[in-house]
VEXTIPA-20121 format. One record per residue: x, y, z of N, C-alpha, C in turn; residue number from 1; chain. Coordinates in pm, whole numbers, padded with zeros to 5 digits. Last residue first. Layout:
REM VEXTIPA-20121
n_east:n_north:n_up:ca_east:ca_north:ca_up:c_east:c_north:c_up:k:c
X:Y:Z:X:Y:Z:X:Y:Z:NUM:A
...
This chain:
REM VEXTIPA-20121
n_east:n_north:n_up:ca_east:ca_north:ca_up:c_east:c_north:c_up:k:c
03903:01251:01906:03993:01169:01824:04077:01267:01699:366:A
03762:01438:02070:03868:01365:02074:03982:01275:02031:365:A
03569:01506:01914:03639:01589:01991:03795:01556:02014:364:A
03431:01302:01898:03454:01323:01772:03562:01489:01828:363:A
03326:01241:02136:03413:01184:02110:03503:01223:01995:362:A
03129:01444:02143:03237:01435:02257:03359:01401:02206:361:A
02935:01389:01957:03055:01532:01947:03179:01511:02052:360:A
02841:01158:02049:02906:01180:01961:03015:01304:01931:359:A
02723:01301:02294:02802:01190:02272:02918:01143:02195:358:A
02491:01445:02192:02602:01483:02281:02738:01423:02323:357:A
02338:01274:02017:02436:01350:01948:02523:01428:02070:356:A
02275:01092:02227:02345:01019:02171:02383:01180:02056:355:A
02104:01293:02353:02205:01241:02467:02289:01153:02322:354:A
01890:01343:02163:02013:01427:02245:02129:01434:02262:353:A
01782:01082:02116:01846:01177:01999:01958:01245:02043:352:A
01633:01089:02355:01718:00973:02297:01825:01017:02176:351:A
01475:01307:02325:01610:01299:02429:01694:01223:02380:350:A
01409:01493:02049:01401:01392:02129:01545:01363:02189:349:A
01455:01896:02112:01503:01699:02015:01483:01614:02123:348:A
01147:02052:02155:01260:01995:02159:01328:01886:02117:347:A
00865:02026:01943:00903:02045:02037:01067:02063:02025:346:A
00734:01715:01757:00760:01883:01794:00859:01891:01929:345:A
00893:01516:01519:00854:01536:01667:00858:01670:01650:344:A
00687:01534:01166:00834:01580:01259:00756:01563:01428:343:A
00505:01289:01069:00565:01384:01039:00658:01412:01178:342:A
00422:00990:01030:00316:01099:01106:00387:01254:01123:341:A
00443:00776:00796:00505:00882:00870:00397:01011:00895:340:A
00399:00401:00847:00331:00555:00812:00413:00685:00871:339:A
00558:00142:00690:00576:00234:00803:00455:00366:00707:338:A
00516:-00196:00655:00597:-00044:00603:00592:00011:00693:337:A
00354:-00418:00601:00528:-00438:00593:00589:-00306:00606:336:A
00176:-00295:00859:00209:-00404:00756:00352:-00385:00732:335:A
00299:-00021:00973:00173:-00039:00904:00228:-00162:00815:334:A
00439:00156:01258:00414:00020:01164:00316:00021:01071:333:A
00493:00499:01254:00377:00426:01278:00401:00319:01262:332:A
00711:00806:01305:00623:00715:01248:00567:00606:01295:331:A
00848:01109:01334:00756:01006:01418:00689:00926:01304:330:A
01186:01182:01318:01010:01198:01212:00961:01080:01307:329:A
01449:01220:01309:01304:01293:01418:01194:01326:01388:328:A
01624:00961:01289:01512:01069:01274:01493:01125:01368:327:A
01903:00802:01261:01799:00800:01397:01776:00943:01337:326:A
02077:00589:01113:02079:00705:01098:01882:00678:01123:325:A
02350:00374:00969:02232:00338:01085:02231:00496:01081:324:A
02512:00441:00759:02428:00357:00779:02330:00402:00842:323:A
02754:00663:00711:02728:00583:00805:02508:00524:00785:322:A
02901:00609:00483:02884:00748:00515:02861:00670:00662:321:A
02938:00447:00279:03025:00509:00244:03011:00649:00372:320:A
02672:00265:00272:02784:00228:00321:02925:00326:00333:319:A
02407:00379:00235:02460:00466:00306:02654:00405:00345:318:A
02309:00155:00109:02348:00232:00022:02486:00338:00074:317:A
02173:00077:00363:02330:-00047:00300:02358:00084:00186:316:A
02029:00225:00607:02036:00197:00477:02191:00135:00422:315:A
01807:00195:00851:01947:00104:00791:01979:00144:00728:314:A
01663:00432:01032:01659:00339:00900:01806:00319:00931:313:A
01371:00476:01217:01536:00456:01245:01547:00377:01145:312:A
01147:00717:01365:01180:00622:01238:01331:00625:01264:311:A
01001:00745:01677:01115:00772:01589:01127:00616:01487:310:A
00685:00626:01761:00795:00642:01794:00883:00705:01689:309:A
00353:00474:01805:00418:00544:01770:00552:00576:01803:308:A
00264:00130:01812:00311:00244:01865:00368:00387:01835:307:A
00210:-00102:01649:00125:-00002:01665:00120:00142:01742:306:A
00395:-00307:01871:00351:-00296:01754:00248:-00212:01777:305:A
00629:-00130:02087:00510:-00226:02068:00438:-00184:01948:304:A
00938:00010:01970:00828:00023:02095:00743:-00091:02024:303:A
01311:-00083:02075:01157:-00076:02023:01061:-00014:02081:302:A
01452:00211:02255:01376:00093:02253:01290:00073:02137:301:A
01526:00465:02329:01569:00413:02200:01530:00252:02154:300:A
01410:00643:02491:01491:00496:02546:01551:00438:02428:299:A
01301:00867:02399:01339:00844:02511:01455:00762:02529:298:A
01123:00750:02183:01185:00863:02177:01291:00913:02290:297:A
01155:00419:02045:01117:00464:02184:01158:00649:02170:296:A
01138:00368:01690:01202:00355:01882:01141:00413:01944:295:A
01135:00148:01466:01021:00260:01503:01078:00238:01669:294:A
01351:00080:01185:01244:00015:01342:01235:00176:01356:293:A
01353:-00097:00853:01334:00039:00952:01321:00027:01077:292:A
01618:-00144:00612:01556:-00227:00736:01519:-00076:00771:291:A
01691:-00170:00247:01695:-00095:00395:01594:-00158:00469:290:A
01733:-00332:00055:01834:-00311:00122:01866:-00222:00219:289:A
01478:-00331:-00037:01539:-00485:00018:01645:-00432:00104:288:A
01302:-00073:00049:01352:-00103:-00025:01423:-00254:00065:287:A
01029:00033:00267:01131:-00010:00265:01223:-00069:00156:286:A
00727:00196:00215:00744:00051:00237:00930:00024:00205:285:A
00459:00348:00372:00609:00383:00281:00680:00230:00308:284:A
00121:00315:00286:00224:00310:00361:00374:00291:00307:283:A
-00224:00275:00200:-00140:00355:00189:00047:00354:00304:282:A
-00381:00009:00077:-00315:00093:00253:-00199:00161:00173:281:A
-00511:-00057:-00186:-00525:00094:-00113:-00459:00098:00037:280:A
-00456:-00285:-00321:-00481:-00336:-00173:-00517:-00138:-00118:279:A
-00319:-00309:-00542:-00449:-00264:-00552:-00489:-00308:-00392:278:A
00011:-00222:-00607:-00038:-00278:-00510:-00235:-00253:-00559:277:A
00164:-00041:-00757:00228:-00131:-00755:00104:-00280:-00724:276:A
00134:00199:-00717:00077:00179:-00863:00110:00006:-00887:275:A
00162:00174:-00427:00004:00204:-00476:-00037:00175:-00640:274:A
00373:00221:-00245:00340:00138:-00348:00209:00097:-00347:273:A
00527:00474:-00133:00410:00401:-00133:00388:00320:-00287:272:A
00864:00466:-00112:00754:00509:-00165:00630:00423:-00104:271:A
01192:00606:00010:01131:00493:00046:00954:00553:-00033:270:A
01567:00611:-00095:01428:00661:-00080:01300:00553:-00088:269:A
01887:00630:00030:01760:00522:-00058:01658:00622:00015:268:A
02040:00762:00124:02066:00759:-00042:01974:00713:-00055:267:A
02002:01033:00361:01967:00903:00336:01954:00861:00155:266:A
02018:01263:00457:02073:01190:00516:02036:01068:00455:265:A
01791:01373:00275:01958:01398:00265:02041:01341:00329:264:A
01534:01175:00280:01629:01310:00310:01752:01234:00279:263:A
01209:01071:00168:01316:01063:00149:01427:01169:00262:262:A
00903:00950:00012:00986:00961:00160:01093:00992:00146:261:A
00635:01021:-00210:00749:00931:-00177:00846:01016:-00058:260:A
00342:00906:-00314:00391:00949:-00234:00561:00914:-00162:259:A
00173:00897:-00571:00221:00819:-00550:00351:00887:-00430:258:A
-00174:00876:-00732:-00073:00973:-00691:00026:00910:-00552:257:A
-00375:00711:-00827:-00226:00676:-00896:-00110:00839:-00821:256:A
-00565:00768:-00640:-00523:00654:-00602:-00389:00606:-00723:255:A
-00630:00970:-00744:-00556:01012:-00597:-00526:00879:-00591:254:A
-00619:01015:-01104:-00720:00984:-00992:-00591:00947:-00862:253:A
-00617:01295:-01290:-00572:01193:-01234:-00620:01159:-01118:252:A
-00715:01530:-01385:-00795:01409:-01414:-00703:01289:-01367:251:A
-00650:01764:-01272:-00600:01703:-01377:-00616:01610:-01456:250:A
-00802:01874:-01104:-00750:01988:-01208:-00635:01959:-01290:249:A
-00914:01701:-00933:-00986:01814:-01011:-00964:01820:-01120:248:A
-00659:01564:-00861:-00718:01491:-00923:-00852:01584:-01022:247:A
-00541:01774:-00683:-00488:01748:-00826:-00580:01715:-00883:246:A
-00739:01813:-00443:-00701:01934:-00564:-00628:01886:-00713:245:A
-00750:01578:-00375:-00812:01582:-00469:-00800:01721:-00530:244:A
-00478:01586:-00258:-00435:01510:-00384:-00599:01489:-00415:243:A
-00490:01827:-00021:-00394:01803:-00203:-00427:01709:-00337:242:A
-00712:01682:00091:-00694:01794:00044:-00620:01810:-00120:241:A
-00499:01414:00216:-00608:01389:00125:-00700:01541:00041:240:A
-00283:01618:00352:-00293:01576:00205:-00357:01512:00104:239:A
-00372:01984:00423:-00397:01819:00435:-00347:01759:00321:238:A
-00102:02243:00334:-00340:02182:00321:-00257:01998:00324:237:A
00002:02551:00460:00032:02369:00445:-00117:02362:00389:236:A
00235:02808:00449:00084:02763:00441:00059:02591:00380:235:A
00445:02947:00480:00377:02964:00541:00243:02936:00559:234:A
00707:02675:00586:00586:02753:00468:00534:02802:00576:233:A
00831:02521:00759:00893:02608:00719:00833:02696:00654:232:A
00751:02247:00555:00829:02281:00723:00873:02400:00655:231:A
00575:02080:00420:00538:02190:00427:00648:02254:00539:230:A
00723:01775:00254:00595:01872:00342:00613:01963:00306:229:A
00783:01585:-00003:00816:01650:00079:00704:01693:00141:228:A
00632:01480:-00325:00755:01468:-00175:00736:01626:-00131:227:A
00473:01346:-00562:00444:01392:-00455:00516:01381:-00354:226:A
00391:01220:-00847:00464:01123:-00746:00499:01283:-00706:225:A
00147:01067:-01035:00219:01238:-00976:00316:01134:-00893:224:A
00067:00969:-01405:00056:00943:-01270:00135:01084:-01151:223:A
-00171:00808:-01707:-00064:00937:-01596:-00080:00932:-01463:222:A
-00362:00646:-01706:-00232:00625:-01709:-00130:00702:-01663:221:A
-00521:00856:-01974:-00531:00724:-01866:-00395:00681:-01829:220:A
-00403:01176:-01983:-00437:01034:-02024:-00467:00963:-01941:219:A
-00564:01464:-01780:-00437:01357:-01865:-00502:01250:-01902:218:A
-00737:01717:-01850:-00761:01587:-01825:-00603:01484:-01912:217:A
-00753:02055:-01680:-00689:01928:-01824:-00714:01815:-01732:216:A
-00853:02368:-01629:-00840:02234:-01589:-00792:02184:-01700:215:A
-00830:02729:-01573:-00764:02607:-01634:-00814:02510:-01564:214:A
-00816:02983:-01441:-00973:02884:-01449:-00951:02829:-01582:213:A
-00628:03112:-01341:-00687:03117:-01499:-00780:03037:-01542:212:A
-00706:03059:-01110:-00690:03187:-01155:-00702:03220:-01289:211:A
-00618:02824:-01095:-00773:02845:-01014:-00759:02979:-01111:210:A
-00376:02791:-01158:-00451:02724:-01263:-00590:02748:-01252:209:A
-00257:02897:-00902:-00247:02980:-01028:-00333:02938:-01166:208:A
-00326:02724:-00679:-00327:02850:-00698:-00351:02916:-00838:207:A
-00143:02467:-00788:-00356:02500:-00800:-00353:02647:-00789:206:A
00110:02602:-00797:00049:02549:-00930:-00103:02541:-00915:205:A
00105:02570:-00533:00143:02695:-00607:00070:02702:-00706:204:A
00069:02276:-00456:-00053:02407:-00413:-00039:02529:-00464:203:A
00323:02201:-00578:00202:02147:-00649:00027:02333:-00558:202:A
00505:02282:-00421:00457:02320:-00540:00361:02300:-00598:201:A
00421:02194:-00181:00432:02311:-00166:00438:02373:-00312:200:A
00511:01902:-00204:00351:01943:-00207:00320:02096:-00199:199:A
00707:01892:-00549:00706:01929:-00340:00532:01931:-00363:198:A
00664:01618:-00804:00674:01733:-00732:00634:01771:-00601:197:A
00604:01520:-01142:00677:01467:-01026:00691:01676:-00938:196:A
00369:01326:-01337:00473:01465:-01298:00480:01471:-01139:195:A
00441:01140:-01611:00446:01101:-01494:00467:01269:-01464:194:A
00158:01064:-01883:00269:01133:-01817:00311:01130:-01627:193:A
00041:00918:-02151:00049:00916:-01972:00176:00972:-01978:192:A
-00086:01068:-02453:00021:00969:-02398:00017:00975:-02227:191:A
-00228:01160:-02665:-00301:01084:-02585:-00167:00948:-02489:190:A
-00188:01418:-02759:-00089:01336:-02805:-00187:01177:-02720:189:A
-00317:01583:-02609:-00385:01592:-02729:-00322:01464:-02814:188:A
-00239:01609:-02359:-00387:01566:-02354:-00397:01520:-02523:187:A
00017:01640:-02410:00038:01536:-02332:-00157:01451:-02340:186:A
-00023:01938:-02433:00057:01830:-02533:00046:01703:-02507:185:A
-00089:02047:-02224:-00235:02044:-02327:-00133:01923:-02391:184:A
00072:02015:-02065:00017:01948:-02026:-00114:01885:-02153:183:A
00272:02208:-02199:00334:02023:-02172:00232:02025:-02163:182:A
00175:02419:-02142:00189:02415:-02318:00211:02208:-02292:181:A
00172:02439:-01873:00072:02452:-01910:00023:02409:-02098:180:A
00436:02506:-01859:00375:02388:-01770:00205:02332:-01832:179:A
00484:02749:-01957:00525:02582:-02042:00459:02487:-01961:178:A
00280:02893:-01854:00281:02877:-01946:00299:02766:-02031:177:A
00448:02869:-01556:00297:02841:-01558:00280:02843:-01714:176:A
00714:02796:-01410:00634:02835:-01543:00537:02785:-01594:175:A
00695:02922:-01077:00653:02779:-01144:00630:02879:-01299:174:A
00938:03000:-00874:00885:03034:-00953:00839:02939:-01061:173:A
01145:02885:-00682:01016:02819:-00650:00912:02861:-00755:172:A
01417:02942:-00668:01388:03028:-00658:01187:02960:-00604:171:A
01496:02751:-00882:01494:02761:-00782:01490:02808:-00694:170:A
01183:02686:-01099:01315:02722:-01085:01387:02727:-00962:169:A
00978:02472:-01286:01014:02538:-01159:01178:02598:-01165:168:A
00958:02287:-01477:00879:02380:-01533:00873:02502:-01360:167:A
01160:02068:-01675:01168:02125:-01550:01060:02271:-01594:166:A
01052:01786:-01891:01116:01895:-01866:01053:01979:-01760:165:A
00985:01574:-02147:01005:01529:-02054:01112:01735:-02024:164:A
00931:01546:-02439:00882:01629:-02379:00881:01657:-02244:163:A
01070:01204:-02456:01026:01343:-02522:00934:01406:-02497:162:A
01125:01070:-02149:01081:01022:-02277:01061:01201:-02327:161:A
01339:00953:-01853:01260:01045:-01975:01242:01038:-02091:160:A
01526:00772:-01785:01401:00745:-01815:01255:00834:-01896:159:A
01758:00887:-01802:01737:00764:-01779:01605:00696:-01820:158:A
01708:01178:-01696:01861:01116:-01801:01828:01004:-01891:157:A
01529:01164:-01520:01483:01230:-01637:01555:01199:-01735:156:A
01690:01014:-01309:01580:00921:-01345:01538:01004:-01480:155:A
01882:01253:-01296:01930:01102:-01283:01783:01034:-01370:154:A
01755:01475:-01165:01798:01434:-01290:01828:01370:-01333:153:A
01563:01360:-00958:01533:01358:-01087:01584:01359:-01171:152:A
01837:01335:-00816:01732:01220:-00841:01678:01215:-00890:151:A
01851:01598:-00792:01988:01506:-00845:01918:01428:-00880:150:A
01652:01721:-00647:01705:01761:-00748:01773:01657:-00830:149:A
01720:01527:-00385:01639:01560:-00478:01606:01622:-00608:148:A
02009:01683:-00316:01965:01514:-00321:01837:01498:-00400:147:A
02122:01959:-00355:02006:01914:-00365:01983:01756:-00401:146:A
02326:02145:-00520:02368:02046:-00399:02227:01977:-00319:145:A
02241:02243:-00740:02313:02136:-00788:02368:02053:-00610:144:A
01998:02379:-00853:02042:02294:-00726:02104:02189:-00684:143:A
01972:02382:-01158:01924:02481:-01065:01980:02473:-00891:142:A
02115:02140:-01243:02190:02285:-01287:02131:02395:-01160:141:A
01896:01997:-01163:02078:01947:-01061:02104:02114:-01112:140:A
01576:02179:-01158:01672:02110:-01216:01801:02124:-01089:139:A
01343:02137:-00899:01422:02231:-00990:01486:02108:-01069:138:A
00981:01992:-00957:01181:02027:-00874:01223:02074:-00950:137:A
00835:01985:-01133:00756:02053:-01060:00889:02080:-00925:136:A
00847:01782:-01453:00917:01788:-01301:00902:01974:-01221:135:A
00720:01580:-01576:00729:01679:-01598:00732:01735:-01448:134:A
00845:01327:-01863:00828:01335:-01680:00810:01500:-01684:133:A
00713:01080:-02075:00736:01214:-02056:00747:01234:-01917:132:A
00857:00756:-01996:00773:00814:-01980:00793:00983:-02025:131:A
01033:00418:-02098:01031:00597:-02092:00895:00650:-02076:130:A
00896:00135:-01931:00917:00210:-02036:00920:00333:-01990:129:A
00836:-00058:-01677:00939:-00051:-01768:00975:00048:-01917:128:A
00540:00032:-01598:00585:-00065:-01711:00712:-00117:-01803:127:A
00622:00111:-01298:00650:-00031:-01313:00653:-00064:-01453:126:A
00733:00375:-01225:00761:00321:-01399:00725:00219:-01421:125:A
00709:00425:-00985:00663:00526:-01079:00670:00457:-01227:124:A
00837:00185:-00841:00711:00252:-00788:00639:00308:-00920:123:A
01039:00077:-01056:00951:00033:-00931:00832:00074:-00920:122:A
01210:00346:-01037:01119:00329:-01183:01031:00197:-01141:121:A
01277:00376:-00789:01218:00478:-00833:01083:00422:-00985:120:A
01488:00150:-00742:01346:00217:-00703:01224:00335:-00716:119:A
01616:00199:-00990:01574:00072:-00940:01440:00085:-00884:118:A
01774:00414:-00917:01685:00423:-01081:01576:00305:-01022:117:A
01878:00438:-00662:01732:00547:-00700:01687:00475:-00774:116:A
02042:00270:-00692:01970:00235:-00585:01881:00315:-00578:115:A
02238:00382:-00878:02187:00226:-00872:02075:00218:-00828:114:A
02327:00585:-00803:02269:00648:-00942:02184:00506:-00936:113:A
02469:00560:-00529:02339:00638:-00508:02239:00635:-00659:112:A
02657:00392:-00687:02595:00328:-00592:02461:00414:-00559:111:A
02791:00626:-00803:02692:00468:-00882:02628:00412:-00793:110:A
02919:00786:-00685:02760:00842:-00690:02740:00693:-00776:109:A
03050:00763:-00343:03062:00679:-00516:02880:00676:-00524:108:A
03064:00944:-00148:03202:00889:-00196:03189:00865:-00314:107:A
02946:01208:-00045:02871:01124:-00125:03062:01057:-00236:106:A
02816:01400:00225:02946:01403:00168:02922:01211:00082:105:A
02564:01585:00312:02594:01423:00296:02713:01429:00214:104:A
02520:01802:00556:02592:01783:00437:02624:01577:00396:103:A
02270:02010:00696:02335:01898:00669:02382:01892:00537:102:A
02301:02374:00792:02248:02287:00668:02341:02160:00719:101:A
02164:02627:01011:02272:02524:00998:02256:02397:00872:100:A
01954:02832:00969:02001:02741:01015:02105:02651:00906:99:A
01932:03068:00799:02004:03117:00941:02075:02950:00976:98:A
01753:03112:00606:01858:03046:00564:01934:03032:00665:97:A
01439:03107:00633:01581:03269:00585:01654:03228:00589:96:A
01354:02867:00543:01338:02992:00444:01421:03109:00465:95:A
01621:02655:00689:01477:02700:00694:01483:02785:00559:94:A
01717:02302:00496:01737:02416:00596:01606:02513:00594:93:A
01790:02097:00275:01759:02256:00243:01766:02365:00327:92:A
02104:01967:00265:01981:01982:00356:01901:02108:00301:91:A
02315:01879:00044:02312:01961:00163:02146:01945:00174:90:A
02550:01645:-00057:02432:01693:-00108:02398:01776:00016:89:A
02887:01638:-00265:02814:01711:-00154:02646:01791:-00157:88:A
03040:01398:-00430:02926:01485:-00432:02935:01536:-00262:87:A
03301:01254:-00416:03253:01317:-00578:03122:01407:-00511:86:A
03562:01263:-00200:03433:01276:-00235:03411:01307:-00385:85:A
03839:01238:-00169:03757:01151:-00269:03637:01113:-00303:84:A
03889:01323:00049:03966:01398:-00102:03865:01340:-00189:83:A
03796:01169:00250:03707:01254:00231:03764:01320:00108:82:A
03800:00855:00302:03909:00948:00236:03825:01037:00194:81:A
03549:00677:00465:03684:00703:00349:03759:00805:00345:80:A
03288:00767:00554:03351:00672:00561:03500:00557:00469:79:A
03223:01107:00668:03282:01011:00518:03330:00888:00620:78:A
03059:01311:00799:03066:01160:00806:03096:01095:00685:77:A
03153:01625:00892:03185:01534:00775:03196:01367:00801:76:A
02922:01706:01157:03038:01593:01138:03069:01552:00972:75:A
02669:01836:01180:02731:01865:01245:02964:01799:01233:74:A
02484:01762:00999:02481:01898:01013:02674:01929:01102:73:A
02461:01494:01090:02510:01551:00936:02565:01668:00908:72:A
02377:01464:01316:02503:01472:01309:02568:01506:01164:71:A
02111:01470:01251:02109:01635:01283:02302:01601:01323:70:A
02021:01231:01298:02016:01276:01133:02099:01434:01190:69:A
02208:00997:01511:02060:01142:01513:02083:01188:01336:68:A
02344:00756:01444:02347:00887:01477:02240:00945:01441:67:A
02298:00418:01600:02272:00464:01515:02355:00617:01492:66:A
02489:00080:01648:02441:00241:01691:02426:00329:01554:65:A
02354:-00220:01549:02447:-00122:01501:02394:00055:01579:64:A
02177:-00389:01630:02259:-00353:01761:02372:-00237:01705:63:A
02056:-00476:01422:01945:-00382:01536:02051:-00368:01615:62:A
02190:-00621:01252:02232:-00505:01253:02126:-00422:01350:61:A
02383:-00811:01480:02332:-00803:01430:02339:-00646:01380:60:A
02653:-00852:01678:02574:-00988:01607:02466:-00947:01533:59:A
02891:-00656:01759:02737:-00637:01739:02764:-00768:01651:58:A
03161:-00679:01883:03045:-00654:01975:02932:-00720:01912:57:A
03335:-00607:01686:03345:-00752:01729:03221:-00787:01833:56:A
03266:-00361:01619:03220:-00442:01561:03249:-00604:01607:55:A
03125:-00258:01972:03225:-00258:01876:03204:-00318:01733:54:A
02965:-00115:02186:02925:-00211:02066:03014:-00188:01933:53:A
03018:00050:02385:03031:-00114:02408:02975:-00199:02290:52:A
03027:00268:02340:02867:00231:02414:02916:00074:02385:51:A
03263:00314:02262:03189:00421:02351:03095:00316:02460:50:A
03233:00209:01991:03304:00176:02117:03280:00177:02235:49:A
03103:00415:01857:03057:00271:01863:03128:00198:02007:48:A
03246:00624:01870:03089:00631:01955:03061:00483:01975:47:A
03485:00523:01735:03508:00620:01888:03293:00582:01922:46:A
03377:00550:01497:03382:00417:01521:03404:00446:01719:45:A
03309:00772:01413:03204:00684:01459:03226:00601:01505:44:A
03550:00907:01438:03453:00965:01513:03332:00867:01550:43:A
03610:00734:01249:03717:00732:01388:03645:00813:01437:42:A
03570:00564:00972:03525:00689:00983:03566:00694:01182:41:A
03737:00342:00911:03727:00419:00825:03681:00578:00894:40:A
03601:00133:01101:03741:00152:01104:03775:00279:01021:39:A
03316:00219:01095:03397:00171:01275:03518:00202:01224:38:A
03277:00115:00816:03265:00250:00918:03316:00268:01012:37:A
03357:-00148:00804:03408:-00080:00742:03408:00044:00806:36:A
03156:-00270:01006:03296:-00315:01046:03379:-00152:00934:35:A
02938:-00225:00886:02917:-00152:01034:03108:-00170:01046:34:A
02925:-00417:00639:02896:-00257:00634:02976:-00191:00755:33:A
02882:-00605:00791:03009:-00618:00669:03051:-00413:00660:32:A
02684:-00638:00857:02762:-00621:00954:02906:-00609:00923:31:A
02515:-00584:00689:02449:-00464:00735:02624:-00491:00854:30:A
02524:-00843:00542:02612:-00703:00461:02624:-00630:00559:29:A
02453:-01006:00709:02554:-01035:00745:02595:-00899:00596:28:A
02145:-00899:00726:02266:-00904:00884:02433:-00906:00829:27:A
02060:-01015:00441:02105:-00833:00490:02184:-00810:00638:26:A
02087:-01268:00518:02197:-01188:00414:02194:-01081:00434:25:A
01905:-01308:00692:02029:-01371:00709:02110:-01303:00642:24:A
01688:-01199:00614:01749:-01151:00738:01886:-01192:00757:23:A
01678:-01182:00242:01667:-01245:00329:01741:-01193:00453:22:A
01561:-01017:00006:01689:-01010:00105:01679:-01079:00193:21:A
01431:-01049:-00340:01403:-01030:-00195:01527:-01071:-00150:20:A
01340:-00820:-00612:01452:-00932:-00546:01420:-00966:-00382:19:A
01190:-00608:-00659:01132:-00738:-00628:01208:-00856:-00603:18:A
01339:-00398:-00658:01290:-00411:-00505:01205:-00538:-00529:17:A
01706:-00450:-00826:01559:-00417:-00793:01462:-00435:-00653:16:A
01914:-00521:-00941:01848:-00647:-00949:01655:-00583:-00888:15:A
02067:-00337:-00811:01978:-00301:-00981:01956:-00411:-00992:14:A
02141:-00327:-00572:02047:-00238:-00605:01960:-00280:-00767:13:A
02286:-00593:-00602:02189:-00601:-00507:02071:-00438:-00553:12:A
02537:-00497:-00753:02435:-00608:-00806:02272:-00610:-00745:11:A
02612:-00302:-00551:02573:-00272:-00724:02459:-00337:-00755:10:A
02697:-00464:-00371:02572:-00399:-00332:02510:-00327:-00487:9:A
02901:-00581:-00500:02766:-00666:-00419:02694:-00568:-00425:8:A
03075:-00383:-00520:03037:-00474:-00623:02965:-00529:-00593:7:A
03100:-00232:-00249:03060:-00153:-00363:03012:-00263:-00484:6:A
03250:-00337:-00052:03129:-00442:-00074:03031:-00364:-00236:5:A
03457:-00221:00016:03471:-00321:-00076:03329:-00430:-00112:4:A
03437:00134:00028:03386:-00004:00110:03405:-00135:00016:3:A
03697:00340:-00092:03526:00295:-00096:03538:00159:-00025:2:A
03922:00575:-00062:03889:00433:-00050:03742:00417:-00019:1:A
C-alpha cells in the first residue's frame, strides 16, 4: 500500500520547480503526508508519539519529528508493506566497505522517476531539449543499488540525445579513450554537451588528460553538473580549484558548472541554479516540494538567520519512507537556499544522538 496522495504529488512533481507551493498547501500535503507514516510505518509513528507530537498533535510541518539520516542505516523505514518494495537504494559507505550502508527501501519508483526528470532537466536542460550527456557515474547496470546511478539513468533514458554514454565503471576506472573519442565528437559536430560527474572523478580525469597533455574546447553551451565530495579519498582540491581545472581543459566556463546536492536518504535532489539565474550567488535552492531549516546541533532549534547548523529537509517525495530526515551536513541560509559547508566533524551531533537513541528504543518495542 502506497500513500494515497501518490496522484497529487505526480501532478505536483511534473508540473516542475517553476510551479510555486504555497505554505498553505505544502503544510497541509506535508500533514497529509506525516498522518500516513505515523500509521503505516509503527516504529515512526511509536517516536512521533513518544515526543508528544502525534498526528492529531502537529499543526504544521516544522513540528513533524524528524530521524537522523544514519536511521536508514539502521530501520527498514517503509511506509507500507515492505513485500512491495520495487527498489533498494543503499549508501555508498567507506572505501574498505566495513561500515554499515543505509538502505532507502523505494515503494513507487514514478514518484522518484517524476520528481528527478522535473528537476533535473530545470537546472541542467532549461532549453527543454535532448542533450548528448556524458556521464563520468557509473551506469544502474554498473550500480544497480546506487540512487545516483539510477538518476542518470533515468534522465540519459529521457533526455539523452545521440552519443549520450557512461565513460566510468564501477570500480572508478575512467575510459579515457572513449571519453576522449565523445569529446573531440562533440568539438567537431559543434553541438553543447551536458557531462555529468563525482568531483573525485572529474580530478581522475584532469589527472590523466595532464598526462597526455590533452585539452578540448566544447561548444558554446555545454555545461558539467558536479556531485558529491571527497569523504573517504585520499585526496580532495577546493572546489573553486576544480571547477577552473575543468574550465582549462574544457572550455567551459565555471559559471555553467552546475553543482548538485543530494543522498540516499532523500528522493529529491537539490541544485544550484546558475544556468537558471545570472545573479552568480551560488546556493542549493529547494525544489517546491521540499522545505529546509538549518537547527541547532544540540537543541534542534532553529538557529538565527546566518547561523550555521544541521540541514533538515522535508521532502513530500519521501512520502513512502519518512519525510522529515535530520543531516549531519552543516549548512548556511543563503537567500532562498542554503550553502552546504559539508559534514559535522567529530562525533554525531547530540541532537542527532539522543533522537536516534530514541528511536531504536521504540522501534524495539513495537
Amino acid at each position: 500500500m502506497t500513500s494515497d496522495l501518490t496522484p497529487q504529488l505526480l501532478r505536483l512533481f511534473r508540473e516542475g520547480v517553476s510551479s510555486p507551493l504555497s505554505d498553505e498547501e505544502f503544510d497541509a500535503l506535508a500533514l497529509r503526508a506525516f498522518e500516513h507514516q505515523a500509521e503505516a510505518n509503527t516504529a515512526y509513528g511509536a517516536f512521533a508519539r513518544a515526543r508528544g507530537l502525534s498526528p492529531e498533535a502537529v499543526d504544521c510541518w516544522e513540528r513533524v519529528p524528524p530521524v537522523p539520516a544514519r536511521a536508514f542505516k539502521e530501520l527498514p523505514l517503509v511506509a507500507g508493506d515492505a513485500r512491495e518494495v520495487q527498489k533498494i537504494f543503499r549508501t555508498s559507505g567507506t572505501t574498505g566497505g566495513q561500515e554499515k550502508r543505509g538502505a532507502h527501501h523505494v515503494l513507487d519508483l514514478q514518484l522518484y522517476h517524476a520528481a528527478l526528470l522535473s528537476n533535473f532537466r530545470a537546472h541542467l536542460l532549461p532549453e527543454e531539449r535532448p542533450h548528448p550527456i556524458l556521464s563520468l557515474i557509473p551506469s544502474p547496470e554498473e550500480l544497480p543499488d546506487s540512487s545516483l546511478s539510477h538518476m542518470i539513468g533515468v534522465v540519459m533514458e529521457e533526455s539523452g540525445a545521440e552519443g549520450s554514454g557512461y565513460f566510468v565503471t564501477a570500480d572508478g576506472t575512467i575510459e579515457r579513450d572513449g571519453l576522449s573519442r565523445a569529446l573531440r565528437a562533440a568539438e567537431s559536430r559543434d553541438r553543447p554537451v551536458l557531462i555529468v560527474g563525482t568531483a573525485f572523478a572529474f580530478v581522475h580525469w584532469m589527472d590523466a588528460v595532464d598526462e597526455r597533455g590533452e585539452r578540448f574546447h566544447l561548444p558554446e553551451g555545454s555545461r558539467i553538473m558536479e556531485t558529491g565530495g571527497f569523504k573517504g579519498r585520499s585526496r580532495s582540491v577546493p572546489r573553486g580549484e576544480l571547477y577552473a581545472g575543468l574550465e582549462r581543459r574544457l572550455g567551459v566556463p565555471a559559471s555553467r558548472i552546475v553543482n548538485e546536492y543530494g543522498m540516499t536518504e532523500l528522493l529529491s535532489q537539490f541544485y544550484e541554479p546558475v544556468l537558471r539565474e545570472a545573479d552568480g550567488v551560488r546556493r542549493h535552492r529547494p525544489p517546491p516540494w521540499v522545505r529546509t531549516r538549518i537547527l541547532d546541533p544540540v537543541t534542534l532549534a532553529p538557529v538565527s538567520p546566518g547561523t550555521e547548523g544541521l540541514l533538515c529537509h522535508f521532502d513530500l517525495a519521501n512520502v513512502n519512507s519518512v519525510c522529515a530526515v535530520l543531516t549531519e551536513d552543516l549548512g548556511v541560509a543563503v537567500g532562498d537556499g542554503f550553502r552546504v559547508l559539508g559534514r559535522a566533524r567529530g562525533a554525531e551531533p547530540r541532537g542527532c544522538s539522543l533522537a536516534m537513541d530514541e528511536l531504536l528504543s521504540l522501534a524495539r518495542e513495537v
